[in-house]
N, C-alpha and C positions, 0 to 999 in steps of 0.2 A: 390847544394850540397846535395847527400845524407843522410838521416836521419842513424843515428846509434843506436846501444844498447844503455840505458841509457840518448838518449833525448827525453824531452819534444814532445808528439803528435804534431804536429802544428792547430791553431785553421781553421777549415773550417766548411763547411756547407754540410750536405747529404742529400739526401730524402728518404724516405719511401713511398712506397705507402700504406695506411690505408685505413680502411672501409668509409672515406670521402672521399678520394683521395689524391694527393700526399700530405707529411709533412716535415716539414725541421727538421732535427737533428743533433744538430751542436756535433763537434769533443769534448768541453767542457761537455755535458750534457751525448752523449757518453760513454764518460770512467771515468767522475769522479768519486772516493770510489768504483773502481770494477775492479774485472780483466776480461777484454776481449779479444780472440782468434780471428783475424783478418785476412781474407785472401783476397785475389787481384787475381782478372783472368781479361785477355785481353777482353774476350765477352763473354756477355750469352749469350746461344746457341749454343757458340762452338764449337768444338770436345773435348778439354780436359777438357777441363772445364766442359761440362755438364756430360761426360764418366764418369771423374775421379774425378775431384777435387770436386764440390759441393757436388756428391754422399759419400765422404767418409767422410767429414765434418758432412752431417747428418747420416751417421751412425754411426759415433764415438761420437755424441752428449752427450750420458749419460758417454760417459767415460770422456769425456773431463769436464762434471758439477761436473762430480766425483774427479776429479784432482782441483778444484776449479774456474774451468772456470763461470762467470755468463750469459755471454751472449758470443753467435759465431754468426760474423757479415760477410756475404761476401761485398766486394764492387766492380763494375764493371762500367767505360765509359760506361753507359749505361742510359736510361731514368728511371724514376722509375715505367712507367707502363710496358715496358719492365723485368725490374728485378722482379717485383710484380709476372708477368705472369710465367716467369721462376721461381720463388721462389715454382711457386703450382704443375707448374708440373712438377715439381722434387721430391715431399713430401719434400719442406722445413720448412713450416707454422710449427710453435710451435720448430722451432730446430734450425734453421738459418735465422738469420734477415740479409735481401737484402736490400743494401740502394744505391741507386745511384748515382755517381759524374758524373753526365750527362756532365760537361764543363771539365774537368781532372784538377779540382781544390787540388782536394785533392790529387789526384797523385803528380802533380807539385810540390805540396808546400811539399812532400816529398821527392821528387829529384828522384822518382821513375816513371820515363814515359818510353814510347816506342812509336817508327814512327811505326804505321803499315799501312803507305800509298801503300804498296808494294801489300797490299791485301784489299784496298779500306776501310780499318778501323780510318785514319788516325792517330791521338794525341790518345793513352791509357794507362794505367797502367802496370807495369810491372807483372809477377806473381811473387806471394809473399805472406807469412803469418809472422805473430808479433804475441806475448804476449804481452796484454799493460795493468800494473797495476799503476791503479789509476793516469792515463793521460801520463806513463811515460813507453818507450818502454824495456821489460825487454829481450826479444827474436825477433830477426829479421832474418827471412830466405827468400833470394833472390834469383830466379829461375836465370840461365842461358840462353841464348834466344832458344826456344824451348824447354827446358827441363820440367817434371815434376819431384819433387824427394823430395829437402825440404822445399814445401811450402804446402806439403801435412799435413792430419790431424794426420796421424800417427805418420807423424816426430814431428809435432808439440807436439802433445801428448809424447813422448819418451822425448820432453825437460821439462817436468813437474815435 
């Protein structure tokens, strides 16, 4: 089942890669007492995702902390030394924390996956952004297969 407006995050586990190396950060520690802007791309590395979607995330950063966002979080089927890599050279450090669901735990447990065995990606996340304040999803925007549009940072920003 799809997660909707107005439910409960579900509890999982992310990583980070940190100055020690990778760290766990569960969906709990995440979002409790905060609002957080949350976006979902199939791969880092991408095409739209590194073109489009991460780049306008960080550059809509101050507007989005300005709207009262605390933290913008990307997540991606990905490793964490993988998203770490891509988090630097994209200029995300200090504006978008990359955390990894390396197994698509947390996609799953969101009802939000996608096959992309068709291009050797297999099990990943859909694209997609949420507002989620204080563990509890207030805004859900779910791409269409291929599409970019409102899972971007603008739109999200314009739900603010």
């Amino acid at each position: 089942m799809t997660i909707k407006v107005g439910d409960k995050v579900p509890s999982a586990t992310l990583t980070k890669m940190g100055a020690e190396g990778p760290t766990a950060v569960t969906t709990e520690e995440l979002f409790a007492g905060r609002t957080v802007a949350l976006f979902a791309v199939p791969g880092a590395f991408t095409p739209t995702c590194s073109a489009k979607h991460l780049p306008g995330y960080v550059h809509q950063a101050d507007a989005l902390a300005a709207k009262g966002v605390d933290e913008i979080v990307c997540v991606s089927v990905n490793d964490a030394f993988v998203m770490g890599a891509w988090g630097k050279s994209s200029g995300a450090d200090g504006k978008v924390t990359m955390l990894a669901d390396g197994n698509g735990d947390f996609a799953r447990a969101l009802g939000l996956t996608m096959d992309g065995s068709r291009f050797g990606m297999g099990l990943r996340s859909q694209r997609f952004s949420m507002l989620v304040k204080d563990g509890v999803i207030a805004e859900l925007n779910v791409e269409e297969p291929g599409a970019f549009k409102v899972s971007s940072a603008e739109h999200l920003l314009a739900q603010l």
